[in-house]
HTML snippet that shows the backbone in 3Dmol.js (N, CA, C, O; Angstrom):
<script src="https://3Dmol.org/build/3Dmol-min.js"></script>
<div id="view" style="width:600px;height:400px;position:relative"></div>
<script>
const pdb = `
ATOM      1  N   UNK A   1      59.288   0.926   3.740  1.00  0.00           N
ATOM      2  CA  UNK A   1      59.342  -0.506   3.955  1.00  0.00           C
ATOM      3  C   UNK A   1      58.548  -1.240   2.887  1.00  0.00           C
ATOM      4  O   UNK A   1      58.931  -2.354   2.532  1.00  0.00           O
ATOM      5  N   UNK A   2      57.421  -0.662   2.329  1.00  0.00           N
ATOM      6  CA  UNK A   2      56.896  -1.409   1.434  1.00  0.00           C
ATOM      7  C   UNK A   2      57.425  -1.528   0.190  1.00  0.00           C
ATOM      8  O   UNK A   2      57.168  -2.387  -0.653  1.00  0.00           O
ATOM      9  N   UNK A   3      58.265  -0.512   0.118  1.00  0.00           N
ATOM     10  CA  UNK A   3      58.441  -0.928  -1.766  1.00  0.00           C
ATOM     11  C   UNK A   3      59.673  -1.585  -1.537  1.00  0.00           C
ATOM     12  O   UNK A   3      60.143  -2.186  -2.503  1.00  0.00           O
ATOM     13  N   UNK A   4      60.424  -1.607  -0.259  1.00  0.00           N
ATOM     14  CA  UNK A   4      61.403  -3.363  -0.122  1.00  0.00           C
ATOM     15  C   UNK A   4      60.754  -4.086  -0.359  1.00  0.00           C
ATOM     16  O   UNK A   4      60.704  -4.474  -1.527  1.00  0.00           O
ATOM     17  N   UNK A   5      60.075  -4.539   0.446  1.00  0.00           N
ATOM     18  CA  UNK A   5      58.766  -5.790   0.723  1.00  0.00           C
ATOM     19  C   UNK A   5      58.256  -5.963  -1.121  1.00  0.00           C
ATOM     20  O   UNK A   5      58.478  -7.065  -1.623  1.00  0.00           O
ATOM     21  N   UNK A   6      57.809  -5.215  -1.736  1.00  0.00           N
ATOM     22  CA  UNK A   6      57.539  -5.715  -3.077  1.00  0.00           C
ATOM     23  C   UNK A   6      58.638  -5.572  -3.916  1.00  0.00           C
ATOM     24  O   UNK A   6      58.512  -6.227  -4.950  1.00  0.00           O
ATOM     25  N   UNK A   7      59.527  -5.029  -3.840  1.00  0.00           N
ATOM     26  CA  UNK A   7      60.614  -5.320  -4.499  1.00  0.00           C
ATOM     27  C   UNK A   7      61.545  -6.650  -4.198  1.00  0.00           C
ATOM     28  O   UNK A   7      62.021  -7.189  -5.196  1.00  0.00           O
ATOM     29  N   UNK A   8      61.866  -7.261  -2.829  1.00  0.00           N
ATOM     30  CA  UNK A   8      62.071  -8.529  -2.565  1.00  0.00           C
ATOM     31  C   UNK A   8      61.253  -9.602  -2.941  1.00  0.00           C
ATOM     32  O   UNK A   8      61.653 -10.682  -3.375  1.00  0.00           O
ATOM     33  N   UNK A   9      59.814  -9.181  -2.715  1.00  0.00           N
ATOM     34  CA  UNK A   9      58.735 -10.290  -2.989  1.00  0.00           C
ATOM     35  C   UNK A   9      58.870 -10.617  -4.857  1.00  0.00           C
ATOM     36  O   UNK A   9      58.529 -11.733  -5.249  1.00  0.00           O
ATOM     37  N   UNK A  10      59.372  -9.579  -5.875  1.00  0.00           N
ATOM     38  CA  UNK A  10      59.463 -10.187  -6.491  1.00  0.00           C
ATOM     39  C   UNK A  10      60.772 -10.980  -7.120  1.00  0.00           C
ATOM     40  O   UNK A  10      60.897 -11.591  -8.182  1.00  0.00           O
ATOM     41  N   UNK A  11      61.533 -10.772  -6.229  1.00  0.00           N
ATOM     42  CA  UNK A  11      62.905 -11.587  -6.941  1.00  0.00           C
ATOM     43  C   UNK A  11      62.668 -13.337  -6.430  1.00  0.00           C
ATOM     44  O   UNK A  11      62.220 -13.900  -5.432  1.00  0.00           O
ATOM     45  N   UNK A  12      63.130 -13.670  -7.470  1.00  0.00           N
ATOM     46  CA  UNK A  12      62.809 -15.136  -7.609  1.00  0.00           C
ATOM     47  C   UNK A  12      63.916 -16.078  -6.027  1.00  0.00           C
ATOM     48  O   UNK A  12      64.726 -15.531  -5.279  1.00  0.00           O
ATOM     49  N   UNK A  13      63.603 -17.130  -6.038  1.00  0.00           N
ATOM     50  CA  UNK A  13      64.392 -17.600  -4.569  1.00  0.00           C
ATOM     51  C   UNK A  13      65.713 -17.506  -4.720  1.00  0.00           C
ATOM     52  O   UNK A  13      66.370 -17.063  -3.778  1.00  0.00           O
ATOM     53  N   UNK A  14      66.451 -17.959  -6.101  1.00  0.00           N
ATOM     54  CA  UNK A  14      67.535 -17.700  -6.198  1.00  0.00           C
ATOM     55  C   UNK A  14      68.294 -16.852  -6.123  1.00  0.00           C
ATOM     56  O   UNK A  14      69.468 -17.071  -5.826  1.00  0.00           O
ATOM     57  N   UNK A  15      67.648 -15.213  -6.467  1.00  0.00           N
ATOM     58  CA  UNK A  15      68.029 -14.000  -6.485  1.00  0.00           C
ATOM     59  C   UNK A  15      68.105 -13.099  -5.174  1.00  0.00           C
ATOM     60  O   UNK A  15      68.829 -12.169  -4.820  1.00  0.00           O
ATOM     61  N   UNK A  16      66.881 -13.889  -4.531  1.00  0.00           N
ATOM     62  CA  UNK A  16      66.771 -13.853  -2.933  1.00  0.00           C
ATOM     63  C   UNK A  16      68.154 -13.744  -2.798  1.00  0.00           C
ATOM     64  O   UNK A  16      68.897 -12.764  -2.851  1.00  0.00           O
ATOM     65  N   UNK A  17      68.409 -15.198  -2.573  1.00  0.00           N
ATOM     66  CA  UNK A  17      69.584 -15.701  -1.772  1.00  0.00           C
ATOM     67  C   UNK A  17      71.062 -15.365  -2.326  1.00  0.00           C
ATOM     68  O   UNK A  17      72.112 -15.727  -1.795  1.00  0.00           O
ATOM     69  N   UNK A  18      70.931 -14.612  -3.482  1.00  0.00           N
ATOM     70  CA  UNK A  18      71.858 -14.002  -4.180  1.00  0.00           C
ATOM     71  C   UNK A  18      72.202 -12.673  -3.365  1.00  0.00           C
ATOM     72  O   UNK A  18      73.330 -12.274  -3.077  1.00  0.00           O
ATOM     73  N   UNK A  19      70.990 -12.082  -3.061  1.00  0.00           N
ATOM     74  CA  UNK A  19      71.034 -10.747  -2.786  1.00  0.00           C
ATOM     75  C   UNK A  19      71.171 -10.407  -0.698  1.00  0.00           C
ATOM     76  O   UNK A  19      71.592  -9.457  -0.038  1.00  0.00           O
ATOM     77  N   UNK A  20      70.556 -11.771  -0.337  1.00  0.00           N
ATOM     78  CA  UNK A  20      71.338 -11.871   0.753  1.00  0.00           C
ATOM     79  C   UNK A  20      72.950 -12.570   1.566  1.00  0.00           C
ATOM     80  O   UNK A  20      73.492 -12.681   2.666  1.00  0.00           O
ATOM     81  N   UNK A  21      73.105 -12.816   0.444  1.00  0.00           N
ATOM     82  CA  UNK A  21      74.658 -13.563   0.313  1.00  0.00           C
ATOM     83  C   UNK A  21      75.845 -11.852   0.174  1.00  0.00           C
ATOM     84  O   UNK A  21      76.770 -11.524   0.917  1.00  0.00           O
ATOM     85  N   UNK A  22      75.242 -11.062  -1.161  1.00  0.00           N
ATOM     86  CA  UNK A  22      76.109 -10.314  -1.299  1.00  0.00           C
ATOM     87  C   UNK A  22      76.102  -9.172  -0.423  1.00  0.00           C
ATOM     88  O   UNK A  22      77.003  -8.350  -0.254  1.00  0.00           O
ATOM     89  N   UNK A  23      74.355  -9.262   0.396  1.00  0.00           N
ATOM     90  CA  UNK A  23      74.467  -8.078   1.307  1.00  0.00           C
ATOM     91  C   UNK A  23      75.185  -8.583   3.005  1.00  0.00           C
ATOM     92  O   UNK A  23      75.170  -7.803   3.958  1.00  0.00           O
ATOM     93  N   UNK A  24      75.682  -9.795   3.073  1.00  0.00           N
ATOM     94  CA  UNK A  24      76.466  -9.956   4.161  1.00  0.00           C
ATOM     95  C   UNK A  24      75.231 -10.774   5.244  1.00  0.00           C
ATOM     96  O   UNK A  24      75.493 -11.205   6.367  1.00  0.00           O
ATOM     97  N   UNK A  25      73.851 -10.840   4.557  1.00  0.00           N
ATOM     98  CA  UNK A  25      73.523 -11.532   5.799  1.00  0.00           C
ATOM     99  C   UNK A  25      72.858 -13.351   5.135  1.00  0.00           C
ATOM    100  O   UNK A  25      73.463 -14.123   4.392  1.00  0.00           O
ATOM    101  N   UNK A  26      71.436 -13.531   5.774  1.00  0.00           N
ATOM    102  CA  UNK A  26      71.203 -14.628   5.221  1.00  0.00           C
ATOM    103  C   UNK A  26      69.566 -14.393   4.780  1.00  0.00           C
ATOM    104  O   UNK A  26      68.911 -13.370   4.978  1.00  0.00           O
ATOM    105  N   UNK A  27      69.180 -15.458   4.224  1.00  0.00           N
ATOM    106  CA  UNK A  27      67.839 -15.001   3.526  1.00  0.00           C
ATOM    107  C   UNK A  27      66.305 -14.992   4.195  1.00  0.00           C
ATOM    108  O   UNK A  27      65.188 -14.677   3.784  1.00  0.00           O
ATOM    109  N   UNK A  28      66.948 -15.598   5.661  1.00  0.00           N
ATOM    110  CA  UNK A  28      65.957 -15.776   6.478  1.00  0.00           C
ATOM    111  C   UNK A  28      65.704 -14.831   7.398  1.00  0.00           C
ATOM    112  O   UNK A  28      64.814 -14.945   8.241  1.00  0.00           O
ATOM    113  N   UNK A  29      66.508 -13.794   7.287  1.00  0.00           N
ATOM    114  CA  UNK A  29      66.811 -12.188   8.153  1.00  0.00           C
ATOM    115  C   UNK A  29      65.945 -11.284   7.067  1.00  0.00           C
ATOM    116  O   UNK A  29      65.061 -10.485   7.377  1.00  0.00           O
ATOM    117  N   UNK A  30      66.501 -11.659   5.416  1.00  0.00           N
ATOM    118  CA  UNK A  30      65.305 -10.789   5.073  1.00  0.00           C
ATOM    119  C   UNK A  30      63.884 -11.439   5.204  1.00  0.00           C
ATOM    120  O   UNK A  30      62.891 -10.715   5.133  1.00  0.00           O
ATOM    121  N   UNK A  31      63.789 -12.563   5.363  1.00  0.00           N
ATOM    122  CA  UNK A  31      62.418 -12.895   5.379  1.00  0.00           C
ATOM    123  C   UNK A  31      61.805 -12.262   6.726  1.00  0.00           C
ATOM    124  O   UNK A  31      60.677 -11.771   6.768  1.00  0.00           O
ATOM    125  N   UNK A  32      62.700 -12.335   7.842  1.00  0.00           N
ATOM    126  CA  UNK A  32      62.243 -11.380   8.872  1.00  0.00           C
ATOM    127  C   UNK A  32      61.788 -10.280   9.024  1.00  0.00           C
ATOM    128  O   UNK A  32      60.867  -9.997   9.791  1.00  0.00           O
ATOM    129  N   UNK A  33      62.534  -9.338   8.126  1.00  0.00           N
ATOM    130  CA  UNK A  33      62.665  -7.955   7.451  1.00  0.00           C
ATOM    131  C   UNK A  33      61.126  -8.248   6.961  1.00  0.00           C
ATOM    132  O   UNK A  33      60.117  -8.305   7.665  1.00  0.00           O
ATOM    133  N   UNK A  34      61.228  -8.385   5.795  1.00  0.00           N
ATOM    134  CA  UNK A  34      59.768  -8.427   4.856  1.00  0.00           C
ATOM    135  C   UNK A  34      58.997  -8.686   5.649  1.00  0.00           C
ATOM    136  O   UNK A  34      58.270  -7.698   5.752  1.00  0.00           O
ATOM    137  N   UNK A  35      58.540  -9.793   6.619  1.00  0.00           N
ATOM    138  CA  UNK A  35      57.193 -10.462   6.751  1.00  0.00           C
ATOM    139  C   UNK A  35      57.332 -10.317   8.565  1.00  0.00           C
ATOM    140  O   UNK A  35      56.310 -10.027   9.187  1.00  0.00           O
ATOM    141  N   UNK A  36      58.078 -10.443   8.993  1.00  0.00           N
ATOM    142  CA  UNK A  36      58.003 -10.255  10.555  1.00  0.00           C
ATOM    143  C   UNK A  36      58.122  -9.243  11.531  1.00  0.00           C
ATOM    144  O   UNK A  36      57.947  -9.325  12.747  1.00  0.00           O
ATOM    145  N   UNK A  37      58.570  -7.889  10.556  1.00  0.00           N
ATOM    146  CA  UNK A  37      58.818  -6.283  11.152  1.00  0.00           C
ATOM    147  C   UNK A  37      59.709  -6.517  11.743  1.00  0.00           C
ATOM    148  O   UNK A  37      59.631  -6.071  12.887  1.00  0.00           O
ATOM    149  N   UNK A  38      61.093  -7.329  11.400  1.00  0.00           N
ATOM    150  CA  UNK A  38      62.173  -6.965  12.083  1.00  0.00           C
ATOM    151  C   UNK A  38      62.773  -5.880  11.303  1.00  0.00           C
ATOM    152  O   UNK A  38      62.730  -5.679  10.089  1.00  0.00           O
ATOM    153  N   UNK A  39      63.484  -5.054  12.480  1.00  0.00           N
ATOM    154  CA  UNK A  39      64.446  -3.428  12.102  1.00  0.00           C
ATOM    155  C   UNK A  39      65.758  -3.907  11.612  1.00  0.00           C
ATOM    156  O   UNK A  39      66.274  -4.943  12.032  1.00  0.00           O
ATOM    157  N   UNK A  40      66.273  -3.165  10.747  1.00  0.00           N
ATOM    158  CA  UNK A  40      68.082  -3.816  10.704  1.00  0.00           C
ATOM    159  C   UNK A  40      68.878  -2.322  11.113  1.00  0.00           C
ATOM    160  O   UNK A  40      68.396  -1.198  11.254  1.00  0.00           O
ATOM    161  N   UNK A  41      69.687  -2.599  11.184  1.00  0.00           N
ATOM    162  CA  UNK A  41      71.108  -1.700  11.531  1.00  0.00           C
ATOM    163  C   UNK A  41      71.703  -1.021  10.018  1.00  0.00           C
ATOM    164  O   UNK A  41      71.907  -1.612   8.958  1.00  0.00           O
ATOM    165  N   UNK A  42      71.846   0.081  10.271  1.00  0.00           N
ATOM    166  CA  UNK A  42      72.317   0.824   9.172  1.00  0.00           C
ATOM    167  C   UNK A  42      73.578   0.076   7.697  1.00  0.00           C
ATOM    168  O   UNK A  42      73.557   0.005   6.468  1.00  0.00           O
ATOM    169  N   UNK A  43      74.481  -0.316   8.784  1.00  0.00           N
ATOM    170  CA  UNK A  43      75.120  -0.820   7.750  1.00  0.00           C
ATOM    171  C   UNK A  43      74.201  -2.005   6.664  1.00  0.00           C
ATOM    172  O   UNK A  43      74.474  -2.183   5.477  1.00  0.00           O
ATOM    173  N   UNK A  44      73.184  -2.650   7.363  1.00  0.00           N
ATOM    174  CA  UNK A  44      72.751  -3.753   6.219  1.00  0.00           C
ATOM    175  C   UNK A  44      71.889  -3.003   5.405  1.00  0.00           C
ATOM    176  O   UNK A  44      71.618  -3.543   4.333  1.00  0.00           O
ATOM    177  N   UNK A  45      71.406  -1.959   5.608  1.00  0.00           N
ATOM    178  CA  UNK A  45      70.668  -1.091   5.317  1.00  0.00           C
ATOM    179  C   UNK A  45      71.254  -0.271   4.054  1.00  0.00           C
ATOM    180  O   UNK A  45      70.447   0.111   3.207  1.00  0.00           O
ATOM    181  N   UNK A  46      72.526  -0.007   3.907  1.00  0.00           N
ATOM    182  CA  UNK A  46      73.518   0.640   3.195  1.00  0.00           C
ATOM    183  C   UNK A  46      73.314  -0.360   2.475  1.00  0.00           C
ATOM    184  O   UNK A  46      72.534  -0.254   1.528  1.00  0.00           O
ATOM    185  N   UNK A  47      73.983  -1.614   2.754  1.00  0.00           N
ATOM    186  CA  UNK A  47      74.036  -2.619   1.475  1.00  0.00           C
ATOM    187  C   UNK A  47      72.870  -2.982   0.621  1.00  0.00           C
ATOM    188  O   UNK A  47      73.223  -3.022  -0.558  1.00  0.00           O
ATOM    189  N   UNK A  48      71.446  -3.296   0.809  1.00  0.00           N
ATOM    190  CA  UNK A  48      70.175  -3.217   0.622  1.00  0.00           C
ATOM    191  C   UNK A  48      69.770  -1.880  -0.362  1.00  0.00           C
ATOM    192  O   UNK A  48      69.001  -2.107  -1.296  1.00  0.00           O
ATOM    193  N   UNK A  49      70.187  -0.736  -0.200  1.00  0.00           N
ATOM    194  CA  UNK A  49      70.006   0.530  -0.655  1.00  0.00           C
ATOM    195  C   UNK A  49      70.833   0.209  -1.810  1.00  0.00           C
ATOM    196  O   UNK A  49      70.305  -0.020  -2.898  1.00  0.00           O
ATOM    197  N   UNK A  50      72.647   0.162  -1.573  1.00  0.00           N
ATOM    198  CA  UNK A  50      73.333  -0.444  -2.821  1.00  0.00           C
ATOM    199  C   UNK A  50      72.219  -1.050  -3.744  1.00  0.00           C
ATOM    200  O   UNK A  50      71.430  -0.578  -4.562  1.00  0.00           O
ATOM    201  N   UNK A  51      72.435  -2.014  -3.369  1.00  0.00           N
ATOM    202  CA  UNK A  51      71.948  -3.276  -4.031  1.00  0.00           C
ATOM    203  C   UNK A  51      70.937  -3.384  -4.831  1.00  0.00           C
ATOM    204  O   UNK A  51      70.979  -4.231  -5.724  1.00  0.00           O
ATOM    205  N   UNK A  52      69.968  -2.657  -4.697  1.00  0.00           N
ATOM    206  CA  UNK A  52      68.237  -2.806  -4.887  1.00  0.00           C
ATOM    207  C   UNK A  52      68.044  -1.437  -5.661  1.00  0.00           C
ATOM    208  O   UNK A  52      66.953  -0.880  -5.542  1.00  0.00           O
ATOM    209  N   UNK A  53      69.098  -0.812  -6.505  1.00  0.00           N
ATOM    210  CA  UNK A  53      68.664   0.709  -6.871  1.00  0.00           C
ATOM    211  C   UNK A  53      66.631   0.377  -7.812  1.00  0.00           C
ATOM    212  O   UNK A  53      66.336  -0.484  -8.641  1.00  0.00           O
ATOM    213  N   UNK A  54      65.855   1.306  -7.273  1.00  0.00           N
ATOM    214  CA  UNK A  54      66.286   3.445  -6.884  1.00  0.00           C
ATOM    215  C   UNK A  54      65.821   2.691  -5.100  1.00  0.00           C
ATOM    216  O   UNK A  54      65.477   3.674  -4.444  1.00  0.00           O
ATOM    217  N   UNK A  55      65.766   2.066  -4.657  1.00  0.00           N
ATOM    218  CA  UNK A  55      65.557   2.221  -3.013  1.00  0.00           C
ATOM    219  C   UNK A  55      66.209   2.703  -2.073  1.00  0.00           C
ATOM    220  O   UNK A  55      67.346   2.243  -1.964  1.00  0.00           O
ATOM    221  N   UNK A  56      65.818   3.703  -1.120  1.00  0.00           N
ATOM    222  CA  UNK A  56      66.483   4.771  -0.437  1.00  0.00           C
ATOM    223  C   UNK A  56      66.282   4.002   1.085  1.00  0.00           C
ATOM    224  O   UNK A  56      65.403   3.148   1.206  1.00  0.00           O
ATOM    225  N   UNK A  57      67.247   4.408   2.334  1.00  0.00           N
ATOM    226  CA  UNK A  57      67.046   4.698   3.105  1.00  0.00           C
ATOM    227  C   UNK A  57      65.702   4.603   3.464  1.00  0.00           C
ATOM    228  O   UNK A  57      65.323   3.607   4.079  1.00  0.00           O
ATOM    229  N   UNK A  58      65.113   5.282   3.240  1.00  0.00           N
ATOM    230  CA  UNK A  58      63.246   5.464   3.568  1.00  0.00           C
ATOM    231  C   UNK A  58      62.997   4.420   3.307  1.00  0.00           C
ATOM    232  O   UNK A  58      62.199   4.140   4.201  1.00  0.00           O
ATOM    233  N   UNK A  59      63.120   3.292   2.510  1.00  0.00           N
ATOM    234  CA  UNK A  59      62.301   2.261   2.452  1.00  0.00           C
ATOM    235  C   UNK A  59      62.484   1.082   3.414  1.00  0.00           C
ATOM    236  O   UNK A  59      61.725   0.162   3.718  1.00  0.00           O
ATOM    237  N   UNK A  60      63.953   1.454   3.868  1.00  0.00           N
ATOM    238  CA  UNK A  60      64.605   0.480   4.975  1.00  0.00           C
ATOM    239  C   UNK A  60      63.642   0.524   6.806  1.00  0.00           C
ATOM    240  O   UNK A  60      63.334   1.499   7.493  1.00  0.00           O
ATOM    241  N   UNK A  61      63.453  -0.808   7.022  1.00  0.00           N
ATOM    242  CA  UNK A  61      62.826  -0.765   8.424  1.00  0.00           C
ATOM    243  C   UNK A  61      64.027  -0.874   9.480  1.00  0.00           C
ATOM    244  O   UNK A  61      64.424  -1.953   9.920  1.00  0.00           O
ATOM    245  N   UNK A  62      64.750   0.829   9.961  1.00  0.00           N
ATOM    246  CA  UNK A  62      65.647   0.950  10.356  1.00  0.00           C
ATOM    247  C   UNK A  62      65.338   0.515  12.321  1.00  0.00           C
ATOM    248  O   UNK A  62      64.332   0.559  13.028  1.00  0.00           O
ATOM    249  N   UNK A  63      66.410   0.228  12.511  1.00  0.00           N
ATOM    250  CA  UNK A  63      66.104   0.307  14.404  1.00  0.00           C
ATOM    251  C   UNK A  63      66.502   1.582  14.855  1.00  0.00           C
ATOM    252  O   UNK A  63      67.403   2.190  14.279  1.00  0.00           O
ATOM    253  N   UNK A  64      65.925   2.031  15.812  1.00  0.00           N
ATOM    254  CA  UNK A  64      66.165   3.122  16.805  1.00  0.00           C
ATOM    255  C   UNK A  64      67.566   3.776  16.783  1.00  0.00           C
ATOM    256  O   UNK A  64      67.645   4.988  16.580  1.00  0.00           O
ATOM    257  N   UNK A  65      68.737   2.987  16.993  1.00  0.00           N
ATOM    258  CA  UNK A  65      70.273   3.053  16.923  1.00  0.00           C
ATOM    259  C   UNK A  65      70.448   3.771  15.497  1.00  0.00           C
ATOM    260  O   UNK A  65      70.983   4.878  15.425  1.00  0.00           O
ATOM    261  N   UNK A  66      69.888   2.967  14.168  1.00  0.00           N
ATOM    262  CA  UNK A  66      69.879   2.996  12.888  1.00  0.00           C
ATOM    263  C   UNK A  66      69.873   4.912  12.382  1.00  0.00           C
ATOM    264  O   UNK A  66      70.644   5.682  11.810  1.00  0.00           O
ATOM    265  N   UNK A  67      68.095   4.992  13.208  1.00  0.00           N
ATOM    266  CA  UNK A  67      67.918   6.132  12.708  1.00  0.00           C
ATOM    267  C   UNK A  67      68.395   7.627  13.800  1.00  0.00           C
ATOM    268  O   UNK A  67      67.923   8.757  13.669  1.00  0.00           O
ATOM    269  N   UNK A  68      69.001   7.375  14.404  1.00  0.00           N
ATOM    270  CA  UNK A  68      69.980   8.484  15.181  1.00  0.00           C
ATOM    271  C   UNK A  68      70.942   8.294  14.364  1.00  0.00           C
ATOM    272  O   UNK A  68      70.989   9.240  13.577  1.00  0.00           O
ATOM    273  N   UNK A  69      72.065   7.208  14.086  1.00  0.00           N
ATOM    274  CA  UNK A  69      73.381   7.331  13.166  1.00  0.00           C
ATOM    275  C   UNK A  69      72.885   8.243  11.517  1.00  0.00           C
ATOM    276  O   UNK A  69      73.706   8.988  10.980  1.00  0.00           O
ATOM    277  N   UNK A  70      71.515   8.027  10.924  1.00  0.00           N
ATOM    278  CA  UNK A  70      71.677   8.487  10.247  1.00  0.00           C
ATOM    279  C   UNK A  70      71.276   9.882  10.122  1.00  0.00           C
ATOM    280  O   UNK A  70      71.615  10.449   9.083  1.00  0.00           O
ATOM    281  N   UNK A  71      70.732  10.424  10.838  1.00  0.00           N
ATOM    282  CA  UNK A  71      70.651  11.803  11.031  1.00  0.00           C
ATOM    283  C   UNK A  71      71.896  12.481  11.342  1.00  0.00           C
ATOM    284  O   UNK A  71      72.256  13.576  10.911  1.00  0.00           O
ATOM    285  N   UNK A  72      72.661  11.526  12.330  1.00  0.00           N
ATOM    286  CA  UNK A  72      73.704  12.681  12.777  1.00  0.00           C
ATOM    287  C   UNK A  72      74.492  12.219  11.004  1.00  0.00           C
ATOM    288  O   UNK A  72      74.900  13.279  10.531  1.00  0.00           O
ATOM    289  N   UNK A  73      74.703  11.341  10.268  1.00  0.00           N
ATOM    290  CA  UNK A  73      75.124  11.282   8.991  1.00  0.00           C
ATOM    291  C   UNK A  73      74.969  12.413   8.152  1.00  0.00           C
ATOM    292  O   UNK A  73      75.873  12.961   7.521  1.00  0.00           O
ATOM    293  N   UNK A  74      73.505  12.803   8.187  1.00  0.00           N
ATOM    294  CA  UNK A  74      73.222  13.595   7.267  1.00  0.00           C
ATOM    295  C   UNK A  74      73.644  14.715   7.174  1.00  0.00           C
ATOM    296  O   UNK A  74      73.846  15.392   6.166  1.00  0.00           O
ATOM    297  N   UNK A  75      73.871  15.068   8.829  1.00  0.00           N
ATOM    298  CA  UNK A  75      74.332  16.416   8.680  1.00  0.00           C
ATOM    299  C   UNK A  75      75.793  16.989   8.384  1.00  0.00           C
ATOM    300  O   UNK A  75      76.726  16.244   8.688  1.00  0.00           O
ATOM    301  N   UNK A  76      76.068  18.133   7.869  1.00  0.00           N
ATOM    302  CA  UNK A  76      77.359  18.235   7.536  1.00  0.00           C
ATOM    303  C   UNK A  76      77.988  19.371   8.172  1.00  0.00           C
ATOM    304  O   UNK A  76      77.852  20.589   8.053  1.00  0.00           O
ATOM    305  N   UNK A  77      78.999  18.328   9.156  1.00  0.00           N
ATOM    306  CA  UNK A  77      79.344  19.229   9.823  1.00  0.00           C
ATOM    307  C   UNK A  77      80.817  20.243   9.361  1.00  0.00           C
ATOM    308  O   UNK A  77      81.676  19.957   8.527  1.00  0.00           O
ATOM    309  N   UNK A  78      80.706  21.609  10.324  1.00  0.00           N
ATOM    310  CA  UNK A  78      81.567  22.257   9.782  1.00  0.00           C
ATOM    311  C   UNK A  78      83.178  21.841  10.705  1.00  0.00           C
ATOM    312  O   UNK A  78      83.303  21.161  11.724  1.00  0.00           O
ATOM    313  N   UNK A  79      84.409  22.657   9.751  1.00  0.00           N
ATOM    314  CA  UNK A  79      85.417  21.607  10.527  1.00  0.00           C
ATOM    315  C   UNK A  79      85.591  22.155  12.304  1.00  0.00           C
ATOM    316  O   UNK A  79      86.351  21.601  13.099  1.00  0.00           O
ATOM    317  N   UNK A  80      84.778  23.235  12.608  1.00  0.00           N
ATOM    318  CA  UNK A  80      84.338  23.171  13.651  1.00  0.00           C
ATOM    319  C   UNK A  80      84.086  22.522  14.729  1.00  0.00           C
ATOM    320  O   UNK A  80      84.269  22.844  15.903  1.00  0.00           O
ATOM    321  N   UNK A  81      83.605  21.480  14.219  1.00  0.00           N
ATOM    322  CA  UNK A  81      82.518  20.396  14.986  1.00  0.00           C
ATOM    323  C   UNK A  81      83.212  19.058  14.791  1.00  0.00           C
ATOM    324  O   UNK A  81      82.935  18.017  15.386  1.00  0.00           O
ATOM    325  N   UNK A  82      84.235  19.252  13.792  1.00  0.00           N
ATOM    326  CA  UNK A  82      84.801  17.442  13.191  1.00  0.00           C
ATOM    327  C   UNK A  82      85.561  17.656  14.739  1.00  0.00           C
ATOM    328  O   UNK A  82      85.860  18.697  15.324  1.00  0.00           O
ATOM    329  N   UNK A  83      85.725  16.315  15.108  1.00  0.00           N
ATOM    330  CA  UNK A  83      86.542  16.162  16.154  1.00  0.00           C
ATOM    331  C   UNK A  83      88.257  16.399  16.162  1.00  0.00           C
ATOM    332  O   UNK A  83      88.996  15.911  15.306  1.00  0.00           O
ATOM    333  N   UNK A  84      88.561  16.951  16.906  1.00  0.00           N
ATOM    334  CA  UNK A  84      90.246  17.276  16.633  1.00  0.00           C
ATOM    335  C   UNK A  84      90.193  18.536  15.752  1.00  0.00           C
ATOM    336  O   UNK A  84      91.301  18.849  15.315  1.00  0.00           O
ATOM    337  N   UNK A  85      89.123  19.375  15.367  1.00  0.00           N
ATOM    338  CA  UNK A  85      89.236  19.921  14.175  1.00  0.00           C
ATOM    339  C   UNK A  85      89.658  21.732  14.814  1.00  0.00           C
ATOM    340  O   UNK A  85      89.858  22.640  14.008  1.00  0.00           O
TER     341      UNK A  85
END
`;
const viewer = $3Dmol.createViewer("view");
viewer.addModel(pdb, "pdb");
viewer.setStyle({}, {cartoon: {color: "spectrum"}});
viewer.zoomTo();
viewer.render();
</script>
């Protein structure tokens, strides 16, 4: 979470609002994010990661929901386990 937090803190307001425009939300959600410990949901989390390279996953303040989807993500399942498989 912190090297979001200083990596947002330094983009200028415009770039802010650049970067919450193209990640689908608004700039006052990341200000939530950064400064108020709100969690986001994986998908904004994906876009943020896009967006902001080298920032991973790990730096994202994921919610509860967030970090179960991405574990079961990580793993790779065999076609065993794919559904219908």
């Amino acid at each position: 979470m912190e090297r979001f937090k200083i990596h947002y803190l330094g983009l200028s307001v415009a770039a802010r609002e650049a970067l919450a425009q193209q990640a689908g939300t608004t700039r006052g959600t990341l200000h939530q994010v950064v400064y108020g410990g709100k969690r986001i949901e994986l998908g904004l989390a994906d876009c943020l990661v896009a967006l902001c390279p080298p920032l991973t996953l790990d730096d994202m303040p994921l919610t509860d929901r967030a970090i179960q989807q991405r574990i079961v993500r990580a793993r790779a399942p065999s076609p065993v386990e794919t559904i219908g498989g």
